[in-house]
C-alpha positions as CSV (number, residue, x, y, z in Angstrom):
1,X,110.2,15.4,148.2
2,X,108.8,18.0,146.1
3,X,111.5,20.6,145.1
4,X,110.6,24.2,146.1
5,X,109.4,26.5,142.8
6,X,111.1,29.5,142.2
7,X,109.1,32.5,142.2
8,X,108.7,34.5,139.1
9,X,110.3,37.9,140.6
10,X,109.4,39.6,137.2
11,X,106.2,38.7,137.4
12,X,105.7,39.4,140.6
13,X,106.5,43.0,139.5
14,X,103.8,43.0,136.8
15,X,101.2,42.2,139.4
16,X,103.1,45.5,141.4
17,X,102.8,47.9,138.7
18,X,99.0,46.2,138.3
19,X,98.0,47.1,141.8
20,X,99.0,50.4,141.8
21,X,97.7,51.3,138.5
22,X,94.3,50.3,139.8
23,X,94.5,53.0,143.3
24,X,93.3,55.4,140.4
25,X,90.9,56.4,138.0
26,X,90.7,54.5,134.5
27,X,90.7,56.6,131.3
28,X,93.3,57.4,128.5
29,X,94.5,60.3,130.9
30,X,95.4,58.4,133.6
31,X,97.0,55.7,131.7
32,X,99.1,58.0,129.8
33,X,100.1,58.9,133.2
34,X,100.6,55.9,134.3
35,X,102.7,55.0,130.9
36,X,104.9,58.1,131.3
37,X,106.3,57.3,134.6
38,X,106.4,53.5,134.9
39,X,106.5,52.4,131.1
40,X,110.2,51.9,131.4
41,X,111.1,50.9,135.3
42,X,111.4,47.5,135.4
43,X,112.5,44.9,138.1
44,X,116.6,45.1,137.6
45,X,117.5,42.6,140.9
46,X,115.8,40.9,143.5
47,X,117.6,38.9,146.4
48,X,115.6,37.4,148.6
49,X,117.6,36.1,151.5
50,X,118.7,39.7,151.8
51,X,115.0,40.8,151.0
52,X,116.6,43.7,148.5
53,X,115.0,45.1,145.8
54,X,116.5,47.2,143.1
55,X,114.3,48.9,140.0
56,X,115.6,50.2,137.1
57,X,114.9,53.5,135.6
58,X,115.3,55.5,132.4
59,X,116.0,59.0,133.6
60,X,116.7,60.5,137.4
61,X,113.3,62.7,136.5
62,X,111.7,59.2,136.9
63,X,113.6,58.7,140.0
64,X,112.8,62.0,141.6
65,X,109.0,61.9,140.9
66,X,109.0,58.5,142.3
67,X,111.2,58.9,145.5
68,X,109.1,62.5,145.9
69,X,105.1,61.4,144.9
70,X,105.3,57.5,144.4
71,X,107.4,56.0,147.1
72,X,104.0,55.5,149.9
73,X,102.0,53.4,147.0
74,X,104.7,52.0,145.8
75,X,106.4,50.4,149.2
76,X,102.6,49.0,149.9
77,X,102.6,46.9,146.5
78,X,106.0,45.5,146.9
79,X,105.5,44.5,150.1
80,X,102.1,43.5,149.6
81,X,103.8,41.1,146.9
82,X,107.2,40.4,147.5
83,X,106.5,40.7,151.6
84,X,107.3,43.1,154.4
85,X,110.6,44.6,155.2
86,X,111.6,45.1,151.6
87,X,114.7,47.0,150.8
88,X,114.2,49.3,147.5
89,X,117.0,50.4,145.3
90,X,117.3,52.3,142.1
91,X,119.8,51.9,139.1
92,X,119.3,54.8,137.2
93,X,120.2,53.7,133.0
94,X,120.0,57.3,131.1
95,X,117.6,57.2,127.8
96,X,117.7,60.1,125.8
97,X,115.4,63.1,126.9
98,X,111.8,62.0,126.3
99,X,109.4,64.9,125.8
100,X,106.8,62.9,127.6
101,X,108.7,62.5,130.2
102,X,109.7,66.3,130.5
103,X,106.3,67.2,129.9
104,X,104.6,65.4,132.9
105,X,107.4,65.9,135.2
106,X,107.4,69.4,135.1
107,X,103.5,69.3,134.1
108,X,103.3,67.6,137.8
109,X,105.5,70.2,139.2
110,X,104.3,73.3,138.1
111,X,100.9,72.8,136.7
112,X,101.7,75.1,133.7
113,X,99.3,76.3,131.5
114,X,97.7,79.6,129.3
115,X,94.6,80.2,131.0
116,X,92.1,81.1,128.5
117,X,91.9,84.6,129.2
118,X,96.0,84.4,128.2
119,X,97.5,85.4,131.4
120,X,100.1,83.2,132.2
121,X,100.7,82.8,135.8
122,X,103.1,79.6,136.6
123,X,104.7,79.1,140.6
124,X,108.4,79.1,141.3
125,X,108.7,79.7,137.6
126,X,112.5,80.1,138.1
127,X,113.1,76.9,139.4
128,X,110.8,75.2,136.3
129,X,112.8,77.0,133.8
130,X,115.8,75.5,135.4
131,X,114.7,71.6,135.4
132,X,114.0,72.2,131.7
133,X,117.3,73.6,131.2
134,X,119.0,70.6,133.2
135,X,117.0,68.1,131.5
136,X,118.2,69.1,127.7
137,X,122.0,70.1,128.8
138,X,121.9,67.0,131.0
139,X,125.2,67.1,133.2
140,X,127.0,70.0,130.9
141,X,127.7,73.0,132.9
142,X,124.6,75.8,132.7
143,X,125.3,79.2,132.5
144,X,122.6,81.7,134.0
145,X,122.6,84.1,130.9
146,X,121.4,87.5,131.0
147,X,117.9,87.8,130.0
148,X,116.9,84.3,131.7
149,X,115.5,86.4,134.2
150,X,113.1,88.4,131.4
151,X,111.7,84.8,130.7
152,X,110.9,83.8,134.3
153,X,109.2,87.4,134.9
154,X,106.6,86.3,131.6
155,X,106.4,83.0,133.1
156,X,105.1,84.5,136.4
157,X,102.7,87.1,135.2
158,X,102.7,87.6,131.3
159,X,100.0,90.2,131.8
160,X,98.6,89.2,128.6
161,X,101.7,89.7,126.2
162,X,103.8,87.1,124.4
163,X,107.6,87.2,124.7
164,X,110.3,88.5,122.1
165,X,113.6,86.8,122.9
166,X,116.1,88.5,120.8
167,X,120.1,87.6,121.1
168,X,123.1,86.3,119.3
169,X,123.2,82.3,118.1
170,X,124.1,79.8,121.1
171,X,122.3,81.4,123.8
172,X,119.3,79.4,124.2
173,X,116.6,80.9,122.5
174,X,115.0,77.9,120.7
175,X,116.2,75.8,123.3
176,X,114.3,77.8,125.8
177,X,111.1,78.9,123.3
178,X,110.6,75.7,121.2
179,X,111.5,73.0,123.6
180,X,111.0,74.0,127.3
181,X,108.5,76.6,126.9
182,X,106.0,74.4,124.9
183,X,105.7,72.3,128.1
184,X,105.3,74.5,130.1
185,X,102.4,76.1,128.8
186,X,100.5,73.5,127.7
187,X,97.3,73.5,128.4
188,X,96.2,69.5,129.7
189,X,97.3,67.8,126.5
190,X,97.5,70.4,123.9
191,X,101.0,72.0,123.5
192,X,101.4,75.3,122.1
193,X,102.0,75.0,118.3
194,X,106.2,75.4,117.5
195,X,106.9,76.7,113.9
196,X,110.1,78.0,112.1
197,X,109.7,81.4,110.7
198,X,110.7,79.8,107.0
199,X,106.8,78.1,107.3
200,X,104.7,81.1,108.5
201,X,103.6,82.1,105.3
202,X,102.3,78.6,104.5
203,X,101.2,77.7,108.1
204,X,99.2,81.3,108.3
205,X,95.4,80.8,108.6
206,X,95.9,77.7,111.1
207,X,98.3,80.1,113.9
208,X,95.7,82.7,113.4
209,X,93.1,80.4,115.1
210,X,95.8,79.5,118.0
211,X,95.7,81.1,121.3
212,X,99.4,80.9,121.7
213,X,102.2,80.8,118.8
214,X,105.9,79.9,119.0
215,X,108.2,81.3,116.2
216,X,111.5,80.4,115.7
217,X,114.1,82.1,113.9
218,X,112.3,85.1,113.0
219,X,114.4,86.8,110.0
220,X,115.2,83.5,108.3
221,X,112.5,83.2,106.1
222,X,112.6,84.8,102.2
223,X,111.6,88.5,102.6
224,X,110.0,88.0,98.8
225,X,107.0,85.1,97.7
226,X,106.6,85.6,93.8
227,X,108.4,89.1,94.0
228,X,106.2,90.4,96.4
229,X,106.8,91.6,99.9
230,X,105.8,88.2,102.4
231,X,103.4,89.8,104.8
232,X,103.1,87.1,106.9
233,X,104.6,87.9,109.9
234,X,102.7,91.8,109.8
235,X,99.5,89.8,109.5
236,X,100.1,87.5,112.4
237,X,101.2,90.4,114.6
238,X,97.8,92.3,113.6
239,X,95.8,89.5,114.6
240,X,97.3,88.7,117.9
241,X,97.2,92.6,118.5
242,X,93.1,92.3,117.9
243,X,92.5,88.8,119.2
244,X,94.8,89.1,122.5
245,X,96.6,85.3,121.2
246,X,100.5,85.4,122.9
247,X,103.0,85.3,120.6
248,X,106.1,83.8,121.9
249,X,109.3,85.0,119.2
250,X,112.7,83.9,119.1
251,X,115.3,85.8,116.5
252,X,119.3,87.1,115.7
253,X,117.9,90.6,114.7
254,X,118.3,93.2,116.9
255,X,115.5,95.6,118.1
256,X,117.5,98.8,117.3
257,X,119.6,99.5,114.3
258,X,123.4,98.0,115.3
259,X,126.7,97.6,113.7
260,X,127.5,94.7,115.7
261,X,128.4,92.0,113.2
262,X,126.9,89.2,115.6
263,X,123.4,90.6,114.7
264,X,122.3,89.7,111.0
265,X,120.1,92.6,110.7
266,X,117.3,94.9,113.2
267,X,113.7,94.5,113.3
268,X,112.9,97.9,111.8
269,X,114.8,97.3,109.1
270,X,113.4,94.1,107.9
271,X,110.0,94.7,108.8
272,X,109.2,98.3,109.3
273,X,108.1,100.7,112.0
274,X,105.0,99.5,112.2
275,X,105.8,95.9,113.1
276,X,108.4,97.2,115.5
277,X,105.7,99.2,117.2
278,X,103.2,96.4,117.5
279,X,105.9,94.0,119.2
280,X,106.5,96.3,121.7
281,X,102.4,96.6,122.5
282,X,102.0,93.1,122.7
283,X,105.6,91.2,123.7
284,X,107.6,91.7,126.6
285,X,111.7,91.7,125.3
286,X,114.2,89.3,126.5
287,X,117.4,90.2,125.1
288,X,119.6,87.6,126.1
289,X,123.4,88.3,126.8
290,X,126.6,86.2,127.8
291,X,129.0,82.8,126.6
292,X,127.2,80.5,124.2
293,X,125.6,77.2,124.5
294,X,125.6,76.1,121.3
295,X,128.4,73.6,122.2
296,X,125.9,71.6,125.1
297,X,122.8,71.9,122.9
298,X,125.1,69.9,119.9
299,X,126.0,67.0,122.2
């Protein structure tokens, strides 16, 4: 009698992942794609007298997009392989954030983007500005703060101006600018370039050729190079004022003189007038208000 062979249930799901992998176009693209959301699911369980099938995944952002976009495909390769009348489970195992991840889930959701005329125009901005926020803060509480709502409005219709976000520490601003917002705009695989203000001086000619710029922690860098004034940030200002490229701006100064010690200086003060001016031409201001989040971003 010749004993019965076990099927390779592992296996099995290789030849799963294969088959749907091949419903669409090859190309770095697609298997990038591809990579992104099924890299890490893998077979967790199989029984087959109950016929139950359980997958693990890294994140619940995996889960959603497949339960939401995947679930048709991928019920006709399991039972296409393991046979029909499969039951599929998830157990969800939490990685840390992946910025691939991020980036195609809410690439997928929102189709972000600059266009190349600038104008920024993403749907149900609102809710996309949430997932991101979710994602990073995971299952801490998230507090609305004022001055969110400044951020969705650019998001929606930038009409061809960056974004100033101007507040006191632990509100969100480079969690929002230099994390979330990158993704959000990118345009197919090109991200918007992310620098601290301490590196615009050095960094200079290369964000003068960018159509969109993300500065962190504007005020932070030496207001001196070699005893002379750093004129960095005027220049960069000038040439998004004449070339139409978005600034995006994150900063503790305030954009009025203030006695509020939370504020390390104003705008004016540091930079003069004129670059004062110019930001208002070309940014919209989000001056974000309310309880900190410095104690979710640290964990």
């Amino acid at each position: 009698m010749v004993k019965k062979q076990t099927p390779n249930y592992p296996q099995l799901w290789q030849q799963c992942l294969a088959t749907i992998r091949s419903q669409y176009p090859k190309g770095e693209k697609y298997d990038h794609w591809f990579s992104v959301w099924f890299g890490d699911v893998a077979l967790d369980a199989y029984d087959p007298d109950k016929r139950q099938l359980r997958l693990r995944v890294p994140s619940r952002y995996v889960y959603e997009f497949l339960e939401s976009y995947m679930l048709k495909p991928l019920r006709a390769a399991l039972q296409a392989t393991f046979g029909e009348q499969v039951a599929l489970t998830y157990r969800i195992m939490p990685q840390a954030p992946s910025f691939a991840d991020m980036a195609a889930y809410l690439q997928h959701q929102s189709g972000g983007g600059a266009r190349r005329d600038n104008r920024i125009h993403l749907d149900n901005a609102k809710e996309r500005l949430e997932d991101g926020l979710r994602y990073f803060l995971k299952d801490k509480p998230m507090e609305w703060v004022s001055g969110y709502e400044d951020v969705v409005k650019f998001l929606t219709d930038n009409d061809r101006r960056g974004l100033l976000i101007v507040g006191t520490p632990g509100l969100g601003k480079s969690l929002i600018a230099c994390r979330i917002l990158p993704v959000l705009l990118a345009n197919g695989v090109k991200t918007p370039p992310v620098v601290r203000a301490t590196d615009l001086r050095k960094r200079l000619e290369e964000l003068k050729r960018e159509r969109v710029v993300i500065i962190d922690d504007l005020g932070k860098e030496p207001r001196k190079h070699y005893g002379d004034t750093d004129q960095s940030f005027f220049e960069l200002c000038d040439n998004a004022e004449r070339t139409g490229a978005i600034l995006i701006i994150t900063t503790n100064l305030a954009t009025t003189p203030t006695d509020d010690p939370r504020y390390s200086d104003d705008i004016e003060t540091r930079y003069g007038e004129a670059v004062l001016s110019r930001l208002k031409a070309i940014t919209h201001v989000a001056v974000f208000e309310g309880n900190g989040l410095r104690e979710e971003e640290k964990k």
